[in-house]
LODO-333414 format. One record per residue (C-alpha): x, y, z. Coordinates in steps of 0.001 Angstrom, whole numbers, plus 500000, padded with zeros to 6 digits. Last residue first. Example, Ala and Ser with C-alpha at 12.3 -4.5 7.8 and 13.67 -1.06 7.14 Angstrom:
! LODO-333414
513670498940507140
512300495500507800
! end
This chain:
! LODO-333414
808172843547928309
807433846685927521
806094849600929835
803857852791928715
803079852686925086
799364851447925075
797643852501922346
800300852317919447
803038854073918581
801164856078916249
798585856996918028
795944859597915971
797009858216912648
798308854963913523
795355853921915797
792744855372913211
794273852999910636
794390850140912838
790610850347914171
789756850828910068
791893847274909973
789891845733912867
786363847176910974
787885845051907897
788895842025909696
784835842141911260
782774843291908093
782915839751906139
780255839144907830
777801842192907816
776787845359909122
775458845187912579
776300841107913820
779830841173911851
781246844268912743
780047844189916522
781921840681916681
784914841953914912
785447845354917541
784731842680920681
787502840373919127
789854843487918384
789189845022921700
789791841830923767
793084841313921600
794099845145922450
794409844251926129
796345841269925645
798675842925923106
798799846396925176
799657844116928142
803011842575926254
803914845492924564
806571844901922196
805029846741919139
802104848726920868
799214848030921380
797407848615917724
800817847258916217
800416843891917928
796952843838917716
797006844009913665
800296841838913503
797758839341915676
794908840016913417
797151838761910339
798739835672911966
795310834039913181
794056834765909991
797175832503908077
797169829904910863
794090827846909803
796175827092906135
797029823194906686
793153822070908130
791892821809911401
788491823214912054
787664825192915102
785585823962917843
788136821521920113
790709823025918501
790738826445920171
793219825091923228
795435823002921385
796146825798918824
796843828287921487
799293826253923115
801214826145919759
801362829612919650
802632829827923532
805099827171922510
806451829254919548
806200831923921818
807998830379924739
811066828959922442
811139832078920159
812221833758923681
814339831130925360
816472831114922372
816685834821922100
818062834929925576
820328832204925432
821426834438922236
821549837617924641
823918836363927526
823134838085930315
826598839358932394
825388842571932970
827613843961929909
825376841923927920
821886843272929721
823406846947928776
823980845607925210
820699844667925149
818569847382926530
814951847180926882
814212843766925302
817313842217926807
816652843736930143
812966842297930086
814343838891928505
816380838705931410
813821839471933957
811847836568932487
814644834221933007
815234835422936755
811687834952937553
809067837253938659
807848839474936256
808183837596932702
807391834062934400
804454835648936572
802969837374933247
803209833818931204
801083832465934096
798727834880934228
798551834752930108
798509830913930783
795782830852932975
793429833396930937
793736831413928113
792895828454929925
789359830247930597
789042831517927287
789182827876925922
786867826708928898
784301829292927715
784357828721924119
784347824569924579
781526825062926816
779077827130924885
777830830527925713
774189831374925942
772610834496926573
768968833642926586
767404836137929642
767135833023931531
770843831815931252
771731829062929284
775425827313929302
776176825142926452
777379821574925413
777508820455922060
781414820279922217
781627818592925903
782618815304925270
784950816054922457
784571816289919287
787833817150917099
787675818446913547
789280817922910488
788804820189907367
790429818146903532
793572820598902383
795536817261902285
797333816359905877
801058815002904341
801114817396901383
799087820053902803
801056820237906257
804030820362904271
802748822889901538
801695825150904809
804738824388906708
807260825410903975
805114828610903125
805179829849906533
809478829160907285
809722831103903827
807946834100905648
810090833887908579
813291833449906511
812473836696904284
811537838774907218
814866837712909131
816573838208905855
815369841676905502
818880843756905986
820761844621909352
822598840958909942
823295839968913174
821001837949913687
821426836217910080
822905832924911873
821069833088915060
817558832516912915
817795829204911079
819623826200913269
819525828209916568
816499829706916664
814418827069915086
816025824394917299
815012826321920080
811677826632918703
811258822917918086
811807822653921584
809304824932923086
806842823421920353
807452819640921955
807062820917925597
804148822936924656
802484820590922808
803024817316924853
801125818569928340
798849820687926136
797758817068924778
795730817379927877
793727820305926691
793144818612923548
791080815979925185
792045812267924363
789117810787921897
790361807528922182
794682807990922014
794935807905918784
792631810373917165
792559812826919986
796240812750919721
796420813274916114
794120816495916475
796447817648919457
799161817096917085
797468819073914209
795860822180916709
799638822693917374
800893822456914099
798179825194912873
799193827404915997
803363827184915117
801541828200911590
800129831381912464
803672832660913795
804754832153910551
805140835949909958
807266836557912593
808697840040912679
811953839729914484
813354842543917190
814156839499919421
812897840809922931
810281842812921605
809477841044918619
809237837368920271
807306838843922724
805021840562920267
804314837421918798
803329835581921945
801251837761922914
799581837949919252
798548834297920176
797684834965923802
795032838028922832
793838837011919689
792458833546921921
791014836351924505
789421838423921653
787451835186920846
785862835018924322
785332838743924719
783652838842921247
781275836912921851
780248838207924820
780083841149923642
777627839909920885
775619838374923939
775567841697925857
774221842878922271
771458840410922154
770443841120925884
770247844753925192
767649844296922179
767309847683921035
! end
């Protein structure tokens, strides 16, 4: 067995489980602290890799990862708007409309995107996009990988500190644990809400900005983002902020293996076997100690 080949499959894996990782942490954030099921999640990435896309476009080649200095700000806005204008009015209501609304939200930015993008791939080349580190033993890894994963990691330590640390974070803690406790605390849960669909839509949209500099760009990218992150989500835990980082590196590594020893289409469907075993043997997930 070739070791070095399968410390480069790892490797691999590590780097794309780190991208699963801060998208599905953002949608088990806005699950534990909302108690919605987001299925256009996906798209709040696709409209992020868009404007970084149009920025590199018209601005000479401007890197995405400075266009994360408009997308987050813009997303974090358009998900307060989201929350107020769509989602606080059927809050309160116990049936599937907050399903229903998310999954009609999807479809309207996927025919948007397609009527004003076309279904035609973009991509954005930056200066560094054919670059790649070498070591003797021939692992490589290239540079837009590695400085993705490494931004990742910065905003998931970031993120953390905000949840832990600051008054606003604590309040989405309380909310997610208890929320008519937090209420009678003086929190006030829609502000709460707000602030959550605001970070994860921006945390989504961060996500696209960060992976378009080697991913295509086109109106239906989100969809397999939005799949593996319900799949992580679940695996660690619904609401579990470190089980959904944690069980993003597994899921990359898991889809990696999958699709270097058996074959590639093998990867989503080894990460759904992973799921099945998880909710037979764990049910609530791997990681159920602590929430948000």
């Amino acid at each position: 067995m070739n070791w070095s080949i399968i410390i480069q499959i790892i490797l691999i894996g590590v780097l794309l489980g780190g991208i699963y990782s801060l998208v599905s942490v953002g949608l088990t954030l806005l699950f534990g602290v909302v108690k919605v099921v987001n299925f256009a999640h996906g798209e709040f990435l696709m409209i992020g890799m868009y404007i970084s896309y149009w920025m590199w476009q018209m601005f000479d080649g401007l890197d995405p990862l400075i266009s994360l200095f408009v997308v987050i700000p813009l997303l974090f806005f358009f998900g307060a708007l989201i929350y107020w204008t769509l989602l606080r009015p059927v809050m309160e209501r116990k049936d599937e409309s907050k399903i229903a609304l998310t999954v009609g939200i999807s479809l309207i930015f996927q025919n948007l995107a397609l009527i004003m993008f076309t279904a035609n791939y973009r991509v954005v080349h930056t200066t560094y996009s054919d670059n790649v580190i070498r070591t003797s033993s021939g692992i490589t890894v290239g540079y837009p990988e590695l400085i993705a994963f490494i931004a990742v990691i910065l905003m998931s330590v970031g993120l953390g500190y905000f949840l832990i640390k600051t008054d606003t974070g604590k309040a989405m803690r309380a909310v997610a644990q208890d929320s008519e406790m937090a209420q009678l605390l003086g929190i006030d849960p829609n502000r709460t809400y707000a602030m959550a669909v605001s970070l994860a839509i921006a945390v989504a949209g961060a996500c696209g900005s960060i992976i378009v500099s080697y991913l295509y760009v086109f109106p239906l990218v989100g969809s397999p983002f939005t799949l593996i992150s319900f799949i992580i989500v679940i695996i660690g835990g619904l609401g579990n902020v470190k089980g959904a980082f944690v069980c993003g590196i597994i899921v990359g590594v898991t889809e990696a293996l999958g699709i270097y020893f058996i074959s590639a289409d093998s990867g989503v469907m080894l990460s759904f076997i992973l799921l099945v075993l998880v909710l037979i043997f764990r049910p609530r997930g791997l990681l159920t100690k602590g929430h948000i």
